[in-house]
C-alpha positions as CSV (number, residue, x, y, z in Angstrom):
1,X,-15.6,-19.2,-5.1
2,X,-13.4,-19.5,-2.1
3,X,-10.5,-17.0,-1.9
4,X,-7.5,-17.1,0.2
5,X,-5.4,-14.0,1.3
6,X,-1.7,-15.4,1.5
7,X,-0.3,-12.2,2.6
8,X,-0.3,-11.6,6.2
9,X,0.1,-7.9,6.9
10,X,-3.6,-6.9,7.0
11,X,-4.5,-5.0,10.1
12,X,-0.4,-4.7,11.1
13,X,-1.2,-0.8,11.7
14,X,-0.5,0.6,8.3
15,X,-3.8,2.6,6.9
16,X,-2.2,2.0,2.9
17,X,-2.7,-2.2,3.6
18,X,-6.2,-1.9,4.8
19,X,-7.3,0.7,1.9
20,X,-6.2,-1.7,-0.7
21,X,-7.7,-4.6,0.5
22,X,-10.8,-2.1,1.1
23,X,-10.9,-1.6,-2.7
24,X,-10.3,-5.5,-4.0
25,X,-12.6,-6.1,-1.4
26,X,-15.4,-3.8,-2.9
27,X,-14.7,-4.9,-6.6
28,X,-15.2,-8.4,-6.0
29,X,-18.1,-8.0,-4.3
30,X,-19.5,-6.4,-7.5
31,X,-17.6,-9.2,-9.7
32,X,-18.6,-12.1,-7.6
33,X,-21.2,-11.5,-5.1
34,X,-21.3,-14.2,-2.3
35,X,-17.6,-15.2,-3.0
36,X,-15.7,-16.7,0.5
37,X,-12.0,-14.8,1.0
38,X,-10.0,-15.3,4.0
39,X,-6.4,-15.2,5.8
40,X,-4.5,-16.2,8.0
41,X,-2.6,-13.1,10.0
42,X,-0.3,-12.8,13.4
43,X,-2.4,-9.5,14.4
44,X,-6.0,-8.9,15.9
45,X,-8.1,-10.7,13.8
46,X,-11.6,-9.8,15.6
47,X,-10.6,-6.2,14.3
48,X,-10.2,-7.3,10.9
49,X,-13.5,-9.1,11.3
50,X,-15.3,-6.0,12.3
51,X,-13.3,-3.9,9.6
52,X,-14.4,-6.4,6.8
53,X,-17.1,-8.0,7.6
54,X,-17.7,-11.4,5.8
55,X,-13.9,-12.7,5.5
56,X,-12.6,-15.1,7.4
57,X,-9.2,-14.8,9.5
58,X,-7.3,-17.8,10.7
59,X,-3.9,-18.0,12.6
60,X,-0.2,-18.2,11.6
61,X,0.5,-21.8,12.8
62,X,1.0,-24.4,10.2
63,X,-2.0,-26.6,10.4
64,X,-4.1,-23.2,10.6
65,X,-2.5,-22.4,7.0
66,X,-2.7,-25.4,5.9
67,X,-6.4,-26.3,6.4
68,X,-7.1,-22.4,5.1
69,X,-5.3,-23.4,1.9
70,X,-6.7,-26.7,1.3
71,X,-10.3,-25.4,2.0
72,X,-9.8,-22.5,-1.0
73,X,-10.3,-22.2,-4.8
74,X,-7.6,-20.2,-5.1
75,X,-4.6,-18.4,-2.9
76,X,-3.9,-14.5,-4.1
77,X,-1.3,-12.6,-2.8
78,X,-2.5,-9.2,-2.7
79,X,-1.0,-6.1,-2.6
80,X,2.3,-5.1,-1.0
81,X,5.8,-5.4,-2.1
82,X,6.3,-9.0,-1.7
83,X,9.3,-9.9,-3.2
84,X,11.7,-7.2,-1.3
85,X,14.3,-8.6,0.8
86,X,17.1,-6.5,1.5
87,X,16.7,-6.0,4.9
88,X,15.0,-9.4,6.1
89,X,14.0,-12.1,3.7
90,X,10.7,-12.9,5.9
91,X,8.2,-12.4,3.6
92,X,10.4,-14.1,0.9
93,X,10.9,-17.4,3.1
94,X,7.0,-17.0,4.1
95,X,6.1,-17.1,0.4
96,X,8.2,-20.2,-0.5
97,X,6.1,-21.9,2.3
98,X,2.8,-20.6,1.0
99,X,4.2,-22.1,-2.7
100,X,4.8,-25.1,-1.3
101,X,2.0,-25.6,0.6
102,X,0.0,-24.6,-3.2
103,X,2.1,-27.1,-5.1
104,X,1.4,-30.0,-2.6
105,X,-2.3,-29.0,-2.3
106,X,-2.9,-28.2,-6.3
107,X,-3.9,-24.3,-5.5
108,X,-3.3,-22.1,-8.1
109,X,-1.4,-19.1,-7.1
110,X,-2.2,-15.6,-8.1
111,X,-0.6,-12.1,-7.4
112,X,-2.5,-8.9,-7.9
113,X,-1.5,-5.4,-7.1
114,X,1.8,-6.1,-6.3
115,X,4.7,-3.6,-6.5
116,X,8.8,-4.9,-7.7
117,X,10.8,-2.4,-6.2
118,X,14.6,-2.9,-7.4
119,X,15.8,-5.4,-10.2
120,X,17.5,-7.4,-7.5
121,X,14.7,-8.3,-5.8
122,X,13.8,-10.4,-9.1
123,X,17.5,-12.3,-9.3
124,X,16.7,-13.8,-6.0
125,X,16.2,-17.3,-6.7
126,X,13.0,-18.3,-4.4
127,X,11.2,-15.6,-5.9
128,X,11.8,-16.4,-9.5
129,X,10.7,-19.8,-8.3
130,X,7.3,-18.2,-6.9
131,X,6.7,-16.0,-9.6
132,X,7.0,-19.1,-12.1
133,X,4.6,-21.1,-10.1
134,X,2.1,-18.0,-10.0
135,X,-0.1,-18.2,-12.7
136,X,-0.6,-14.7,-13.5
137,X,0.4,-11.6,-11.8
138,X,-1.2,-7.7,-12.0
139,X,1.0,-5.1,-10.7
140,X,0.0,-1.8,-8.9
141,X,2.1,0.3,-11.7
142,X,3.8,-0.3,-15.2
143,X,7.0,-0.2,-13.6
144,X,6.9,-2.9,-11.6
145,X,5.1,-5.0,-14.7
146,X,8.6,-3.8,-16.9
147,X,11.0,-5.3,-13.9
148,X,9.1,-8.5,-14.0
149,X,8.9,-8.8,-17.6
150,X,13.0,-7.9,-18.2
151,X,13.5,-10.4,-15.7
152,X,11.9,-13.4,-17.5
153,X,9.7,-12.8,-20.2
154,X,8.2,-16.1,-19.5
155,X,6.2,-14.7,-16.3
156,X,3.1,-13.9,-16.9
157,X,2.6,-10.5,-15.7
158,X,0.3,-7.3,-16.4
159,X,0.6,-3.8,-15.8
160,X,-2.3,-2.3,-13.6
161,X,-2.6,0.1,-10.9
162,X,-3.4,0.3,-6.8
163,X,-6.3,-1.2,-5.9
164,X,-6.4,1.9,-2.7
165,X,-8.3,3.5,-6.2
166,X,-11.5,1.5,-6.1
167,X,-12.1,2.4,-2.5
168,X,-10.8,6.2,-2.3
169,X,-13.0,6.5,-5.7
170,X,-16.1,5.0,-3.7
171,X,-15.2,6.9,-0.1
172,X,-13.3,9.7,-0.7
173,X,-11.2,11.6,2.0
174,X,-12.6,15.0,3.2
175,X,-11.2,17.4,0.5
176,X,-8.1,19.5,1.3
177,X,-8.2,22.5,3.8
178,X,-6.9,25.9,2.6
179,X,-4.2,26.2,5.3
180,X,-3.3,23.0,6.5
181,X,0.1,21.6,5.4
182,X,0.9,17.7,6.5
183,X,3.9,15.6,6.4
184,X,3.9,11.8,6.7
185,X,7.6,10.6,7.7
186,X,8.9,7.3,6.5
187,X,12.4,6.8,6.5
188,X,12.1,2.5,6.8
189,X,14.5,2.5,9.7
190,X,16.5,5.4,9.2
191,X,16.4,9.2,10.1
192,X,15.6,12.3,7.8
193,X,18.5,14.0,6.7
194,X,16.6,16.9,5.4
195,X,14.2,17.1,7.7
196,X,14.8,20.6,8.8
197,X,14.6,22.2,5.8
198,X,11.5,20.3,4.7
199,X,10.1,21.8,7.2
200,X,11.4,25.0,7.5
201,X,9.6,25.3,4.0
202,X,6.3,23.9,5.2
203,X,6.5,26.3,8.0
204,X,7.5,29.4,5.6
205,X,4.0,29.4,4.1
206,X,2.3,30.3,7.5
207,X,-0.2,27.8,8.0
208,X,-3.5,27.7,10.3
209,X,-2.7,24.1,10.7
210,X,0.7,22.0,10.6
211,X,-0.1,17.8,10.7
212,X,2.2,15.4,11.6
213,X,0.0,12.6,9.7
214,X,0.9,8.6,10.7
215,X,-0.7,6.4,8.3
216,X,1.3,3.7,10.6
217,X,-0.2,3.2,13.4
218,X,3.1,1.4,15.1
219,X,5.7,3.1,16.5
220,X,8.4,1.7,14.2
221,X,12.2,2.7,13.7
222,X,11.8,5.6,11.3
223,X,8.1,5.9,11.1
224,X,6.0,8.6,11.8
225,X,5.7,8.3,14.9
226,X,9.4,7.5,16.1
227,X,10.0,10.8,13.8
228,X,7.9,12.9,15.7
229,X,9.2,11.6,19.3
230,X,12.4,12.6,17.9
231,X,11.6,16.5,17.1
232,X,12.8,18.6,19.5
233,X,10.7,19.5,22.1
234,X,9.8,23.2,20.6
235,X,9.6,22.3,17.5
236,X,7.3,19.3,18.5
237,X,4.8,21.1,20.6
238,X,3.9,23.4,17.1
239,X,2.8,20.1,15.1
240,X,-0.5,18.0,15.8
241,X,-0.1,14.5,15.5
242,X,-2.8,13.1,13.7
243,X,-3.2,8.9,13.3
244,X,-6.8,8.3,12.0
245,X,-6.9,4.9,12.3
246,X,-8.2,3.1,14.8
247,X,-8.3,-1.0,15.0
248,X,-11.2,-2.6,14.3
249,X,-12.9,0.5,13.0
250,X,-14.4,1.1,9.1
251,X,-12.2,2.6,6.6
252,X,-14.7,5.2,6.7
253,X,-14.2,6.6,10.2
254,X,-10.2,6.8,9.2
255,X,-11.0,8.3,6.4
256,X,-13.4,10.9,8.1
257,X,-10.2,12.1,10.0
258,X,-7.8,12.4,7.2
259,X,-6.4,16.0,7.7
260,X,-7.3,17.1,4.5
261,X,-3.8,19.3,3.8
262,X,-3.9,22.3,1.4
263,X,-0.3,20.7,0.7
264,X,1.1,17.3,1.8
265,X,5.1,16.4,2.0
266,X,4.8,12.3,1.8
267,X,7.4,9.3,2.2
268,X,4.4,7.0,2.1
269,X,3.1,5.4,-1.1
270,X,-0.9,5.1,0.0
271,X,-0.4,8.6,2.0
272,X,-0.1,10.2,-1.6
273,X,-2.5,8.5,-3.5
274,X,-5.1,9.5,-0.7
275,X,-3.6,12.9,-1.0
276,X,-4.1,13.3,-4.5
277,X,-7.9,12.2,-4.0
278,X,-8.1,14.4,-1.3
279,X,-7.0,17.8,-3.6
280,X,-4.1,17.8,-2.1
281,X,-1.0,19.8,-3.4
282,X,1.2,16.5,-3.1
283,X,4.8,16.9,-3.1
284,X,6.3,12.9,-2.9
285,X,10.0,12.4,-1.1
286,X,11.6,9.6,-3.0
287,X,12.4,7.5,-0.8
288,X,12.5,4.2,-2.5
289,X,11.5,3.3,-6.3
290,X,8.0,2.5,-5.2
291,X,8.0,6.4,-4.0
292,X,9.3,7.2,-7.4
293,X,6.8,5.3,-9.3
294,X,4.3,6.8,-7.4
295,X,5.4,10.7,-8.4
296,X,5.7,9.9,-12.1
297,X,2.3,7.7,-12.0
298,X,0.0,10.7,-9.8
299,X,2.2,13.7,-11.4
300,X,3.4,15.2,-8.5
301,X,6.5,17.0,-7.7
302,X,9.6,14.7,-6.5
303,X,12.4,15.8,-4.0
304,X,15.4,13.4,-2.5
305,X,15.8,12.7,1.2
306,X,18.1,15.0,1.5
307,X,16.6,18.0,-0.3
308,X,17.4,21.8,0.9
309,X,15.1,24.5,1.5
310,X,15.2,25.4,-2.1
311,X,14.7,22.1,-3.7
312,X,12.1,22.0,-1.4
313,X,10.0,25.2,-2.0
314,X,10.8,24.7,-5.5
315,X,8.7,21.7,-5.5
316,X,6.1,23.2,-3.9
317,X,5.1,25.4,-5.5
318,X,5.4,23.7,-8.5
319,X,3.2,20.9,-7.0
320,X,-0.6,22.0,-8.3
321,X,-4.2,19.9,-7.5
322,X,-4.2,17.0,-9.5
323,X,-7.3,15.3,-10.7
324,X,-8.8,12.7,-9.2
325,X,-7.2,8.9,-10.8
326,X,-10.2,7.8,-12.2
327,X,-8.0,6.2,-14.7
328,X,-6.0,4.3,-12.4
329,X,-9.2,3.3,-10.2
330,X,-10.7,1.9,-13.9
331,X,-7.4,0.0,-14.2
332,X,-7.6,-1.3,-10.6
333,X,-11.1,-2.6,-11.5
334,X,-10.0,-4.6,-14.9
335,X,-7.4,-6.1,-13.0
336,X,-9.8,-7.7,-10.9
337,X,-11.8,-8.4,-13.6
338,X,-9.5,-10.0,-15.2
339,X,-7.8,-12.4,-12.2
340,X,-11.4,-13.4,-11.5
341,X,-12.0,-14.4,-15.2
342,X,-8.5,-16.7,-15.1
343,X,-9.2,-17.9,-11.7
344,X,-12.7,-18.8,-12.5
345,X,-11.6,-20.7,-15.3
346,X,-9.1,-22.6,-13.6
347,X,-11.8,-23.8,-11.1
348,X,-12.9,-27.4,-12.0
349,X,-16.6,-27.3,-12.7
């Protein structure tokens, strides 16, 4: 079986990406051992080598994607948000290409462990044309499944869960630290309008150990570390930060320098699940409706953007030590299951 990746973030820089392609990653090698997957990325692809060992990584120009396709059983966009477009519709237009090149090549397209953030993102019309040429799609929570399903009931869609689970549930991080409070900041381009009193809360409880945690590796507008350039300098010279990934490296070795917080403030989606296997106290800012789903789905406390010291204490210490998601890793692992059992029957004998 002969698998191609058609999303082309892996090995950007951000930790979440690499974890769930980690975890599909592990399940099909249990499902199908021996099965060929590959990609084509814009990024270092000897480090993805290294990092997965066995896949094969192409480049971005059109005959490269073209041959990649044509050589596969079947193309599987994995992970991510996909469909969101409302600040650049790259990844849209990238995805009608990948469609087309499927439709003219006769390469079944899958989705699995996708999230829908907004309703909008669904009226657009390319990708109600992708998702009607996909022949099945798994989400990475029920919410995103519900989205799809109001859109068109006639996409065939099912609710499952991150597939970050099946590898944090095989490597766990290093379990949390009595003392140690971390933030991950994520503001997708902007600033953090209650930054101050998040952290004046944080600060309140004394710690040994205050993390500024960047599960992006980039320094992007409004990421971690743009945020923590921008501290003042004071302020900035009482927090260590902390990026455990390094390119090219195993998942392990990032893993083995996750901080371990006794609580964790996040505005990143992966930066909480890994909290909440961690033992974490996890305290999620909502930042987008992938933030929100991610709250209500792990059952940790939610504050806005622009939270107060109040709102913010409040939800700590309301926010308590979760148990691990077995549930969601099992789900993770049926929806794998369950793409390679419809992919496997669409492959001609």
């Amino acid at each position: 079986m002969r698998i191609h990746l058609g999303h082309h973030f892996y090995g950007a820089g951000n930790l979440g990406d690499d974890l769930m392609l980690a975890g599909f990653l592990r399940a099909l090698g249990e499902i199908k051992p021996g099965a060929e997957v590959s990609g084509a990325v814009p990024f270092d692809r000897d480090a993805l080598a290294r990092r997965f060992p066995g896949t094969r990584w192409h480049g971005m120009t059109p005959a490269e994607r073209r041959s990649a396709i044509a050589a596969c059983d079947a193309w599987l966009g994995l992970g991510g948000s996909p469909f969101q477009h409302a600040q650049s519709r790259w990844f849209v237009d990238h995805l009608a290409e990948e469609a087309a090149l499927c439709r003219e090549l006769g390469k079944p397209m899958w989705f699995l462990g996708i999230g829908v953030q907004t309703d909008d993102e669904l009226a657009d019309a390319t990708v109600r044309a992708v998702c009607a040429q996909a022949r099945g799609i798994w989400t990475r929570d029920t919410a995103s499944a519900r989205r799809i399903r109001e859109s068109d009931a006639s996409f065939r869609v099912t609710a499952a869960a991150d597939l970050a689970h099946l590898h944090l549930a095989a490597a766990p991080p290093p379990p949390a630290r009595p003392g140690t409070v971390a933030v991950v900041a994520n503001f997708d381009y902007g600033e953090w309008p209650g930054r101050n009193a998040a952290l004046a809360a944080l600060e309140a409880t004394s710690p040994a150990r205050k993390v500024w945690l960047a599960q992006e590796s980039r320094e992007l507008p409004g990421a971690e570390r743009a945020l923590f350039a921008a501290l003042p300098k004071e302020k900035r010279s009482a927090w260590e930060l902390v990026a455990p990934d390094k390119p090219g490296a195993p998942l392990e070795s990032a893993l083995a320098r996750w901080p371990g917080a006794e609580i964790l403030l996040t505005a990143r989606y992966h930066a909480a699940i890994t909290g909440v296997w961690a033992g974490s106290r996890v305290v999620v800012i909502g930042i987008n409706e992938k933030l929100r789903g991610a709250a209500e789905e792990l059952g940790t406390p939610l504050i806005t953007t622009s939270a107060d010291r109040t709102e913010v204490e409040r939800a700590m210490r309301d926010a308590v030590v979760r148990p691990v998601p077995r549930h969601l890793a099992a789900a993770a692992r049926a929806a794998c299951e369950e793409w390679h059992a419809a992919a496997c029957g669409w492959i001609a004998p």
